[in-house]
MARBA-3410 file (N, C-alpha, C, O; in Angstrom, 1 decimal):
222
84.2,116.2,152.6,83.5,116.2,151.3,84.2,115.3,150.3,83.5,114.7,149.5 ~ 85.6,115.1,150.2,86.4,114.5,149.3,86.3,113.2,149.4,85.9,112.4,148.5 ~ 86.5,113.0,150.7,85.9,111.5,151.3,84.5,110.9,150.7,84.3,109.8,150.0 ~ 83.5,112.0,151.1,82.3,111.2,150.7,82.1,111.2,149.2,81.4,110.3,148.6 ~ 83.1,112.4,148.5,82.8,112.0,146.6,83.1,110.8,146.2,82.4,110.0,145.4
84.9,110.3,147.1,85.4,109.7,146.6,84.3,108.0,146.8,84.2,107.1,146.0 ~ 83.9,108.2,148.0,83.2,106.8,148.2,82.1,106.8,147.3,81.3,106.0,147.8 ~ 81.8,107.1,146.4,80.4,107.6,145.7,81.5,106.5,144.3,81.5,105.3,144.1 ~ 82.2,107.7,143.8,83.0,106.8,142.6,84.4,108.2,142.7,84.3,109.4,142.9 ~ 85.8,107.4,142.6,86.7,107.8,142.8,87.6,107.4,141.3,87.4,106.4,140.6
88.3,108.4,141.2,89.0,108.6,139.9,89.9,107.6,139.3,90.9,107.6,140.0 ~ 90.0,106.8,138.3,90.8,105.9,138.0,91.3,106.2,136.5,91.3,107.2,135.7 ~ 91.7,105.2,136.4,92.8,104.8,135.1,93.8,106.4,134.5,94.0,106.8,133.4 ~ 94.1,106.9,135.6,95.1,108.2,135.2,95.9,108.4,133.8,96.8,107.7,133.4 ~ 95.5,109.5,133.1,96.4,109.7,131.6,96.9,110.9,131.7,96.6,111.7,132.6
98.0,110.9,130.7,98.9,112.1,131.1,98.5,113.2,130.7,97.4,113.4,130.2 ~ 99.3,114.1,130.8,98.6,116.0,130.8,98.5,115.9,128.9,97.6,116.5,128.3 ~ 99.3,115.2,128.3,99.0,115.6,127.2,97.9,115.0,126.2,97.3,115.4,125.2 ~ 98.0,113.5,127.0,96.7,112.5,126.7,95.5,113.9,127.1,95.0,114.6,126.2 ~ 95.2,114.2,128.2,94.4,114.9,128.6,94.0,116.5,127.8,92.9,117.1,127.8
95.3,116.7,127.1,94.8,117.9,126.2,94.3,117.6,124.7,93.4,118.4,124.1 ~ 94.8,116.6,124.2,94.3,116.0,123.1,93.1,115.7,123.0,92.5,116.2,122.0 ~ 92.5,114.7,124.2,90.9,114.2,124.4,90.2,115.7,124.4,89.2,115.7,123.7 ~ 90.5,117.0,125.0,89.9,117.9,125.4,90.0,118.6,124.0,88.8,118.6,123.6 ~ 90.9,119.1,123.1,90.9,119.1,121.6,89.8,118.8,120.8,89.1,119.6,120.1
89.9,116.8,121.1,89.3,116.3,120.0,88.0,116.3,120.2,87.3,116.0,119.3 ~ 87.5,116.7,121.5,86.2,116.8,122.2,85.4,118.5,121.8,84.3,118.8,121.5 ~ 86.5,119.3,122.1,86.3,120.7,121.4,85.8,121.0,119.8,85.2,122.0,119.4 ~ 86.3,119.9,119.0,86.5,120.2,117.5,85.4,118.9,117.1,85.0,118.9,115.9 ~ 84.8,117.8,117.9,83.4,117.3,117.8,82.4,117.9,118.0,81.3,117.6,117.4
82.4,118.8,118.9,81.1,120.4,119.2,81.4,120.8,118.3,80.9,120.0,117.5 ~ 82.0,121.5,117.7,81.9,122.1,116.5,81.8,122.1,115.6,81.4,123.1,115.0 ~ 82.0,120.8,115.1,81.6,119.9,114.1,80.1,119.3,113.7,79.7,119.0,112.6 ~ 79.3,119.0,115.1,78.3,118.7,115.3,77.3,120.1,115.6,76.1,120.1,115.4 ~ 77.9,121.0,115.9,77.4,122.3,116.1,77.0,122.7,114.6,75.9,122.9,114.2
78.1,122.8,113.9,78.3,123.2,112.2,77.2,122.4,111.7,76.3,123.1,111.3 ~ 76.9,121.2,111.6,76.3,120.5,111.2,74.7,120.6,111.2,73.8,120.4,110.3 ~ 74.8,120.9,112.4,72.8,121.1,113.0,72.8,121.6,112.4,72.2,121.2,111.5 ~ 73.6,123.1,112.2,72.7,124.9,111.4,72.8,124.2,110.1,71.8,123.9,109.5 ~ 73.8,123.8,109.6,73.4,123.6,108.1,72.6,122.8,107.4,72.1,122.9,106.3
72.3,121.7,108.5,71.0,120.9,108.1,70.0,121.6,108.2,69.2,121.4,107.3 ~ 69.7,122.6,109.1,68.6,123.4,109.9,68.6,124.3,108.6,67.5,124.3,108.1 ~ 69.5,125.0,108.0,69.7,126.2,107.4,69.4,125.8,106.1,68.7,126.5,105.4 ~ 69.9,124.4,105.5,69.8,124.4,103.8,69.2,123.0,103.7,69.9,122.1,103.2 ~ 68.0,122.6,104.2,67.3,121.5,103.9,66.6,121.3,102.3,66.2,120.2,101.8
66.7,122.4,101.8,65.9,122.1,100.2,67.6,122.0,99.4,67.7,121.7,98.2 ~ 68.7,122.3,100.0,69.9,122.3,99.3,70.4,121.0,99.7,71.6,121.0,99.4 ~ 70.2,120.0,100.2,70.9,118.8,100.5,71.2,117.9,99.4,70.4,117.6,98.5 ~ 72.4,117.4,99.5,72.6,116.3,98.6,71.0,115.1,98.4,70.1,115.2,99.3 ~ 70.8,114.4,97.6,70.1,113.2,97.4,69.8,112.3,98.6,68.7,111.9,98.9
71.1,112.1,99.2,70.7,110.9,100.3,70.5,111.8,101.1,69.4,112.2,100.7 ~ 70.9,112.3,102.1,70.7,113.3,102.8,69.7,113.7,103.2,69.4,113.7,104.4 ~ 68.8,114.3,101.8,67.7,114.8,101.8,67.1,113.8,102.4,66.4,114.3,103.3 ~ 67.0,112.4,102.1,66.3,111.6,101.8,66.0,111.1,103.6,65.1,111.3,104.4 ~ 67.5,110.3,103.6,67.6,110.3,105.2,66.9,111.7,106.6,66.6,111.2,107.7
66.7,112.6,106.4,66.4,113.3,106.8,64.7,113.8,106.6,64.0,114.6,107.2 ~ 64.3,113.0,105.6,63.0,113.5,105.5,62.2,112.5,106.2,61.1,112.8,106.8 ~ 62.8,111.3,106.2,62.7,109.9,106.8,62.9,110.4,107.9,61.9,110.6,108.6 ~ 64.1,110.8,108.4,64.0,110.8,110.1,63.8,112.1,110.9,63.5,112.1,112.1 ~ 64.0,113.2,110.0,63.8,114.3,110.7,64.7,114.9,111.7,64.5,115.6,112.7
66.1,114.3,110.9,67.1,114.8,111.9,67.1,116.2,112.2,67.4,116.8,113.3 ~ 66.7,116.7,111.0,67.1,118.6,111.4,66.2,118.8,113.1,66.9,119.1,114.1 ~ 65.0,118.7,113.1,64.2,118.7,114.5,64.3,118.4,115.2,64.1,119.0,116.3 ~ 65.0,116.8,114.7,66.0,116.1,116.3,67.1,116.9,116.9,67.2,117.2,118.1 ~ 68.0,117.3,116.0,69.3,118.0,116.3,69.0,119.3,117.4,69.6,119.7,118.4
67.6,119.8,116.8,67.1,120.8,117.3,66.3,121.0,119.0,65.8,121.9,119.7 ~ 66.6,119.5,119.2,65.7,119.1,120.7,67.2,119.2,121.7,68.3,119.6,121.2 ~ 67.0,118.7,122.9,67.4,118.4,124.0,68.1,117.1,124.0,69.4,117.1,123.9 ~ 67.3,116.1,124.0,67.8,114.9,123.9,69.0,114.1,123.8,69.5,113.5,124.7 ~ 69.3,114.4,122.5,71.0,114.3,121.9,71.9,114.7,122.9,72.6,114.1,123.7
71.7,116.0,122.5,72.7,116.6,123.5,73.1,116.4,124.9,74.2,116.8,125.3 ~ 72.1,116.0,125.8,72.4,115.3,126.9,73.0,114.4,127.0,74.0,114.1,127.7 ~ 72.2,113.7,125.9,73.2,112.3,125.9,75.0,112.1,125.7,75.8,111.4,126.3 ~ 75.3,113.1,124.5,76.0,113.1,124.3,76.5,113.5,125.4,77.3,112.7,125.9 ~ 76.3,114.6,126.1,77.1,115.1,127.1,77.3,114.3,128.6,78.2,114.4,129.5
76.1,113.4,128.7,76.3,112.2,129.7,77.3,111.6,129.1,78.3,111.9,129.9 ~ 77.7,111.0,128.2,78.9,110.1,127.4,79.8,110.9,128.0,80.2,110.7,129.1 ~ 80.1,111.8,127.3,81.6,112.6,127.6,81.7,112.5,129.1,82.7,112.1,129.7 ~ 80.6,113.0,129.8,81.3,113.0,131.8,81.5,111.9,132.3,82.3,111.7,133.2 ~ 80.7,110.7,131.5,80.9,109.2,132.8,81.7,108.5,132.1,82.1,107.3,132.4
82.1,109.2,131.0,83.5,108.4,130.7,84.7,108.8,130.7,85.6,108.2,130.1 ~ 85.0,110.1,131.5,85.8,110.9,131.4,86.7,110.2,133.0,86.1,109.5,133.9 ~ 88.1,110.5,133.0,88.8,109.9,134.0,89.0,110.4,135.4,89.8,109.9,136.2 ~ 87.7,111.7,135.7,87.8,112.1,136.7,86.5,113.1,136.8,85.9,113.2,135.7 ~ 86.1,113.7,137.9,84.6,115.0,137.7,85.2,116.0,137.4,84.4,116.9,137.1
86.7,116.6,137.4,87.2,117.7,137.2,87.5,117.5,135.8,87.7,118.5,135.2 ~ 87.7,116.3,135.0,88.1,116.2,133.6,86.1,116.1,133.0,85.6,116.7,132.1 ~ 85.7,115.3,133.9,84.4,115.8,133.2,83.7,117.0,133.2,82.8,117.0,132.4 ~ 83.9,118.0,133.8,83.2,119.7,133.8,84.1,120.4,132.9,83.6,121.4,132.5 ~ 85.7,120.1,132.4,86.2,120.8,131.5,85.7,119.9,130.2,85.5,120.5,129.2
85.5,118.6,130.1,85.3,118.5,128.6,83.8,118.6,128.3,83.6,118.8,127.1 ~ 82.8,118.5,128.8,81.7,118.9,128.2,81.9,120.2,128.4,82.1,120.7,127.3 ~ 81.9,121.2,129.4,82.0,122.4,129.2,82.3,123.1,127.3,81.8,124.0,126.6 ~ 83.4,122.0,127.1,84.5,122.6,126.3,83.7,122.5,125.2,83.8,123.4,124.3 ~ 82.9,121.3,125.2,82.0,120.5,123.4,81.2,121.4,123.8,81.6,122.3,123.2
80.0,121.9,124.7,79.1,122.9,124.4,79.5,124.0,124.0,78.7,124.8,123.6 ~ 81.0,124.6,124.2,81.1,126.0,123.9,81.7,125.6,122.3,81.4,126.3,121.3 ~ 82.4,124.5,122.3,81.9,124.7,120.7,81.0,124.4,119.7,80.9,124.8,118.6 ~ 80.2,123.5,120.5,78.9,123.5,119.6,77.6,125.0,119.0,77.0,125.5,118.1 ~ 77.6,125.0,120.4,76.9,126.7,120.6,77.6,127.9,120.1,76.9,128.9,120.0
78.9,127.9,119.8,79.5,128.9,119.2,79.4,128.5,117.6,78.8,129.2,116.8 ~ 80.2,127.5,117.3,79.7,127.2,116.1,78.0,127.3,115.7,77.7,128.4,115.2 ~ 77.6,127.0,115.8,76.2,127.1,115.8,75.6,128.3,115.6,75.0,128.6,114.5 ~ 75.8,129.2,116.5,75.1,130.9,115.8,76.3,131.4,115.6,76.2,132.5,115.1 ~ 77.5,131.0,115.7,78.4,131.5,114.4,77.5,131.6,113.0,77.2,132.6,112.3
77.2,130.1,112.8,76.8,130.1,111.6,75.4,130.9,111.2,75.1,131.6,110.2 ~ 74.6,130.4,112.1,73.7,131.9,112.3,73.8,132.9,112.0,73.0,133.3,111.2 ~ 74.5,133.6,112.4,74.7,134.7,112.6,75.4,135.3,111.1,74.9,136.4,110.8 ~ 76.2,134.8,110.3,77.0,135.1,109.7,77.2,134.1,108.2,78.0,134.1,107.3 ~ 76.1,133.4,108.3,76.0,132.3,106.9,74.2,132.3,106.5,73.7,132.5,105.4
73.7,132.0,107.5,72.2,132.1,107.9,71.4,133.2,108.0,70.3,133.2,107.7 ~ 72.0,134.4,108.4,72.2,135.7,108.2,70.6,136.4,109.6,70.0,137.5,109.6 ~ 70.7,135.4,110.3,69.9,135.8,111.5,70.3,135.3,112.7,70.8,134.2,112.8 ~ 70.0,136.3,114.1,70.1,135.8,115.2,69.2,135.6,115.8,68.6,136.6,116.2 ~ 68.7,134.1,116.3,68.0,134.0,117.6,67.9,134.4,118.8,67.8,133.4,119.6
68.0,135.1,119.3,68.6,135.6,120.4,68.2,134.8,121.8,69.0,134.6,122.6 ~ 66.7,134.5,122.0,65.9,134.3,122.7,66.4,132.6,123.0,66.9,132.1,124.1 ~ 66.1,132.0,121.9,67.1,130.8,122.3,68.5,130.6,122.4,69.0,129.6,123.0 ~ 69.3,131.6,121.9,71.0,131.6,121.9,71.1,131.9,123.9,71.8,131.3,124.7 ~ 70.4,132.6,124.1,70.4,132.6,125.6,70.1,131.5,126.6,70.5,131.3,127.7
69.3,131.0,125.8,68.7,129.7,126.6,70.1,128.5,126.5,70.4,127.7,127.3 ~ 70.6,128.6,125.4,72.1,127.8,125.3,73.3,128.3,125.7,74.2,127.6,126.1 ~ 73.5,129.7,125.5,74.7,130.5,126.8,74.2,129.7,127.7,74.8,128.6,127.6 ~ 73.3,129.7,129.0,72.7,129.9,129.8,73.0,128.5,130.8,73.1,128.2,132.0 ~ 73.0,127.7,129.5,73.2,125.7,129.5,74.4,125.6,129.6,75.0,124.9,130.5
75.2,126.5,128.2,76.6,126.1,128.7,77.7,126.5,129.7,78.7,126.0,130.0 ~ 76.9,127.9,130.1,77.7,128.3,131.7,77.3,127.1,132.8,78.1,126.9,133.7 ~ 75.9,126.3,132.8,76.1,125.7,134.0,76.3,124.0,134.0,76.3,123.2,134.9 ~ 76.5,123.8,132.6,77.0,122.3,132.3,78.6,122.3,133.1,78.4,121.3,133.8 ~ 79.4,122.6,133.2,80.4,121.7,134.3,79.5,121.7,135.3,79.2,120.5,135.5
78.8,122.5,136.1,78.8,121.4,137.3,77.5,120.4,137.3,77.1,119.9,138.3 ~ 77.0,120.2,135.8,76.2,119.5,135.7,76.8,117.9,135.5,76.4,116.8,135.9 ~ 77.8,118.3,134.6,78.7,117.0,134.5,79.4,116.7,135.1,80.0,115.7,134.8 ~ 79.8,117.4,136.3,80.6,117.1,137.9,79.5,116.5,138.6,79.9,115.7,139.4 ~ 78.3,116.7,138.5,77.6,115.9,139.5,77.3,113.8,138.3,77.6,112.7,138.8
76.8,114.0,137.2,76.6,113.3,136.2,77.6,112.2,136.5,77.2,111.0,136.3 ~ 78.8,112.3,136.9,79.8,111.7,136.7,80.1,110.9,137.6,81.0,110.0,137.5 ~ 79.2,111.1,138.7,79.6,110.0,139.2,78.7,109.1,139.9,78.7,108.5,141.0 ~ 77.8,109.2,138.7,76.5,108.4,138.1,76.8,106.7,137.9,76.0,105.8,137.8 ~ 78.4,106.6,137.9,79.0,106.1,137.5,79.5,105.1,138.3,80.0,104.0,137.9
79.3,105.4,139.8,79.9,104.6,141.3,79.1,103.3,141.4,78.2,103.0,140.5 ~ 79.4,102.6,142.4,79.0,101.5,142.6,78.0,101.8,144.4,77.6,101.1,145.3 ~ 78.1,103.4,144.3,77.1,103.4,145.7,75.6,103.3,145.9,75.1,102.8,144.9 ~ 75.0,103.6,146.6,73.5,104.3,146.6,73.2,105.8,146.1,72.3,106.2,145.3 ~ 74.2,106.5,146.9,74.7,108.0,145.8,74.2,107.3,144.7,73.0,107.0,144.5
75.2,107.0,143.9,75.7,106.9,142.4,73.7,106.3,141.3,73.2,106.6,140.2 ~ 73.4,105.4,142.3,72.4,104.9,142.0,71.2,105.6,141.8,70.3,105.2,141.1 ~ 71.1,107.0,142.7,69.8,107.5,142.6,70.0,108.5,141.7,69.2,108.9,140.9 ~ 71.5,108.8,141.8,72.1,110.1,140.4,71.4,109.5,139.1,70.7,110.1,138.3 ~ 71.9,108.1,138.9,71.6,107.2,137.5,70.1,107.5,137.8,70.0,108.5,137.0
69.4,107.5,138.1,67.7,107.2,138.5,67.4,108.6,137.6,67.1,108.7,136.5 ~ 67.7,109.3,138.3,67.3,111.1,138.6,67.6,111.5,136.8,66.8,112.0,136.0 ~ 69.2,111.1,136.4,69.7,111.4,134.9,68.8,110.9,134.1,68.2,111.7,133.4 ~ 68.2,109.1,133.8,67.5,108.5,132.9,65.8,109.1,133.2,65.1,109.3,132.2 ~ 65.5,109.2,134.0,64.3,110.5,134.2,64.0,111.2,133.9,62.9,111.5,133.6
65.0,112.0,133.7,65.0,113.3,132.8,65.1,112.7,131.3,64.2,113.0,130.5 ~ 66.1,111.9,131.0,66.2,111.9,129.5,64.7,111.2,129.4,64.0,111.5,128.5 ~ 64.3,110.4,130.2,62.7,110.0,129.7,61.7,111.1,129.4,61.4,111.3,128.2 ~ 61.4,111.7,130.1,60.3,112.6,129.6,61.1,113.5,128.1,60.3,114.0,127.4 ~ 62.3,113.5,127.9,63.0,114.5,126.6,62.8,113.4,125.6,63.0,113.8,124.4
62.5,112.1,125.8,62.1,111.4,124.4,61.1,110.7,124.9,61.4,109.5,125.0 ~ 60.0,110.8,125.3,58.7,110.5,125.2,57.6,111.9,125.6,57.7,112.9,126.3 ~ 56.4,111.3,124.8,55.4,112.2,125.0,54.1,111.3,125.3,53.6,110.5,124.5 ~ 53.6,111.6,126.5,52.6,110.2,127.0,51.5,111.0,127.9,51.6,112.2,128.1 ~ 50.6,110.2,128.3,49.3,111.2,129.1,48.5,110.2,129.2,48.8,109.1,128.7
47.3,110.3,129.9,46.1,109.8,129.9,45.5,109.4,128.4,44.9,110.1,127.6 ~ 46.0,107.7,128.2,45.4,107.0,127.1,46.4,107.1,125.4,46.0,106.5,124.3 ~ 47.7,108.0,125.6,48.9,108.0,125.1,50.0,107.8,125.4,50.4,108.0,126.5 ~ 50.9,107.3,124.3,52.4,107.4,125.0,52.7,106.7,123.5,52.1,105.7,123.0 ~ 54.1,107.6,123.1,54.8,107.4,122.1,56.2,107.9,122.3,56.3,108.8,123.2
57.4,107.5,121.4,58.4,108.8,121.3,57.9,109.4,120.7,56.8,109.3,120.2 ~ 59.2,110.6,120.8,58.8,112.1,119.9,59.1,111.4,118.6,58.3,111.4,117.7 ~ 60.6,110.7,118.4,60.6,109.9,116.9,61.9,109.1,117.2,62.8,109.4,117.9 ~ 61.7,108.0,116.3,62.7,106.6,116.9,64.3,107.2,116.8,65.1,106.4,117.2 ~ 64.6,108.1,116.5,66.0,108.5,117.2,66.2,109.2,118.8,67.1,109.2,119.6
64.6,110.0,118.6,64.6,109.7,120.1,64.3,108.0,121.6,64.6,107.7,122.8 ~ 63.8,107.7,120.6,63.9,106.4,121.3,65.0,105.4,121.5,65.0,104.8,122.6 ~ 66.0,105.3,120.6,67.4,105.2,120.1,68.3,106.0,121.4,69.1,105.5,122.1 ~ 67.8,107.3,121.6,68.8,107.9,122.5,69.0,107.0,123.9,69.9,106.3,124.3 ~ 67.4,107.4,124.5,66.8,106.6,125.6,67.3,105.0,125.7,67.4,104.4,126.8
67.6,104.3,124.7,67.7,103.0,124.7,69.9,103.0,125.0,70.6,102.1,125.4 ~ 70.2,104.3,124.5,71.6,104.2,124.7,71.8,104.3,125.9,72.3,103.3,126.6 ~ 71.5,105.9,126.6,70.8,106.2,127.6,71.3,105.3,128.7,72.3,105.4,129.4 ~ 69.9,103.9,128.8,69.8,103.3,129.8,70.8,102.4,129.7,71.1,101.6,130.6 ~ 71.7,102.5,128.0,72.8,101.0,128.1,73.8,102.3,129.1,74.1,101.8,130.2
74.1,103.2,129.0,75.2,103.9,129.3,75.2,103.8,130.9,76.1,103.5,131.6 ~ 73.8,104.0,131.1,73.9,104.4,132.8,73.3,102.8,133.8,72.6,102.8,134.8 ~ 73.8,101.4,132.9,73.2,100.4,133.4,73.8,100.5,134.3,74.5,101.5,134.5 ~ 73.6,99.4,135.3,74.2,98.7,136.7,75.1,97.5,136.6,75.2,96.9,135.5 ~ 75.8,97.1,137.9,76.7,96.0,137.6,75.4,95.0,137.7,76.3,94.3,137.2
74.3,94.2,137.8,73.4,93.7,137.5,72.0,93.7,136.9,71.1,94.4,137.5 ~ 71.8,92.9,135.9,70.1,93.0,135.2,69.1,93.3,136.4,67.9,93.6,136.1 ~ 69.4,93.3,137.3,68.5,93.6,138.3,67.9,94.5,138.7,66.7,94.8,138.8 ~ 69.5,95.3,139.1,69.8,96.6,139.3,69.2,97.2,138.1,68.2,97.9,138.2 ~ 69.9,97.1,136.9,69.4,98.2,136.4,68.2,98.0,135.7,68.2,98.7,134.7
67.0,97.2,135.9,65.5,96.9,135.7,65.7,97.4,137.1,66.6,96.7,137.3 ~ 65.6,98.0,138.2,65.2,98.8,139.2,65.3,100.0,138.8,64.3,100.8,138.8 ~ 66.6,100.3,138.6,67.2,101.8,138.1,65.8,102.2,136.7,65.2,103.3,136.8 ~ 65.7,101.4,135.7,64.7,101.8,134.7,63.6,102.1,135.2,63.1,103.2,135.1 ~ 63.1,100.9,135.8,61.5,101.2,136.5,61.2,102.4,137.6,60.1,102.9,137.7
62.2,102.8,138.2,62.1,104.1,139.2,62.0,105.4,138.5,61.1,106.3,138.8 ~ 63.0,105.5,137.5,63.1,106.4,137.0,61.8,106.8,135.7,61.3,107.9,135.4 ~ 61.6,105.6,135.3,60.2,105.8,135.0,59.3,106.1,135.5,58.6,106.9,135.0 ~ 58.8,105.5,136.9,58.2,105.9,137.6,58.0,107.8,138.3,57.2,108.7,138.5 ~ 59.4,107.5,138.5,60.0,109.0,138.7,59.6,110.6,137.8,59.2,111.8,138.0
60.1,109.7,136.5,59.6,110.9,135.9,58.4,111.4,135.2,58.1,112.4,134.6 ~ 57.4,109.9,135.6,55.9,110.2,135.7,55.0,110.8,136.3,54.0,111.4,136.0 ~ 55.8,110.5,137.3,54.9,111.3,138.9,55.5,113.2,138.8,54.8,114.1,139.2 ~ 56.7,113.5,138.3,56.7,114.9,138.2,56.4,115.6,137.2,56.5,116.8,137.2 ~ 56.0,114.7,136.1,55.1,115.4,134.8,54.6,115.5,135.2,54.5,116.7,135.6
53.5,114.7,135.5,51.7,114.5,136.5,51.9,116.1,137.0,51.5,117.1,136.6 ~ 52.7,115.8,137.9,52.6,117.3,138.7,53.0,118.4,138.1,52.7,119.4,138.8 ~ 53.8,118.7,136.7,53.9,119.7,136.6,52.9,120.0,135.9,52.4,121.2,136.0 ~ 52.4,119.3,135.1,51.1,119.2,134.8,50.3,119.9,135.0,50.1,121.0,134.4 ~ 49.4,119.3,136.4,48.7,119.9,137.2,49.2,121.3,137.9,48.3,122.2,138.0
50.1,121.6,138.2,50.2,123.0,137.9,50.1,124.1,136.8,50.2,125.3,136.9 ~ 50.1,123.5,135.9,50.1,124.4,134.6,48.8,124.6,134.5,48.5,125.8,134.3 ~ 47.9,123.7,134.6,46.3,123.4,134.6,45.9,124.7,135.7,45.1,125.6,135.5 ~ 46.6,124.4,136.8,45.9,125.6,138.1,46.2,127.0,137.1,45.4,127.9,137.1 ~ 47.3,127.1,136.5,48.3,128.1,136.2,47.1,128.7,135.0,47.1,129.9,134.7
46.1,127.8,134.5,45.5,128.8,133.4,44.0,128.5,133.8,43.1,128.8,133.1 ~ 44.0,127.7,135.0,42.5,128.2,135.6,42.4,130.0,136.1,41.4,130.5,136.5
END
């Protein structure tokens, strides 16, 4: 098994234990930071400074913060740039438990309510993000592996920033488009080729399992 990870993509540019606690630190105290941040946009939108307000009414960050999207992304960043799959499952691990703690911290105790129903749905994310970012990471290889992982990851973030159907298709809103456009820079290939293959598949990919989930939902309320 070590063998076949390693041929997929294998661990490089080695940093020391303390480089390694620092990155995991400063990675811990950007979840939280970014965690703090959502609720209080989310929490005091008629209290915002001037610009703020302003920027936000324009973009709608509170809603964005509020989606999926981001946060994958963000959390793709942290694993495929991380210097190993075992340093990638401790540091996103580490930024969702502080984002999500911060987060209904503030909830809970500034906000003065608990969601519960969704605080579960994000426990729930952050118990199984390492080994989501142990696989994520090595999205990163120069194999076939590595190549269909890339496919399978930008698929998913497609359908999390677009909303499309028979005779539509738009983003949800241009920072979700923004994400998807990082997205595909993050998870390119060593050629324009490659990764206009990698784009088009996964497009393709994650059209054909909307389609279908689709059409199950349709049976589901016939």
């Amino acid at each position: 098994m070590k063998k076949f990870l390693n041929d997929i993509r294998s661990a490089e540019n080695p940093i020391s234990g303390n480089r390694k606690i620092i990155n995991t630190i400063a990675i811990l105290f950007l979840g939280i930071a970014l965690g703090t941040f959502s609720k209080y946009l989310d929490f005091r939108q008629t209290e915002l400074p001037g610009v703020l307000m302003a920027i936000n009414g324009v973009l709608d960050i509170g809603n964005f913060l509020g989606r999926f999207a981001i946060w994958i992304l963000i959390a793709l960043c942290i694993s495929i740039y991380s210097n190993s799959a075992i340093r990638a499952s401790i540091n996103v691990f580490v930024f969702f438990v502080g984002m999500v703690a911060s987060y209904y911290l503030y909830s809970n105790y500034i906000a003065g309510f608990f969601p519960r129903s969704y605080a579960m749905i994000w426990f729930g994310f952050t118990a199984v993000s390492p080994l989501l970012a142990f696989v994520c990471w090595y999205a990163k290889g120069k194999s076939r592996p590595a190549f269909m992982l890339s496919v399978l990851i930008l698929a998913v973030l497609f359908n999390m920033t677009f909303v499309y159907g028979w005779g539509y298709f738009e983003a949800r809103s241009v920072l979700e488009l923004i994400v998807f456009i990082i997205g595909l820079t993050v998870l390119r290939r060593d050629t324009l080729k490659s990764s206009v293959l990698m784009g088009t598949i996964s497009i393709v990919l994650a059209s054909v399992s909307y389609t279908h989930l689709r059409a199950h939902e349709t049976e589901a309320d016939l």
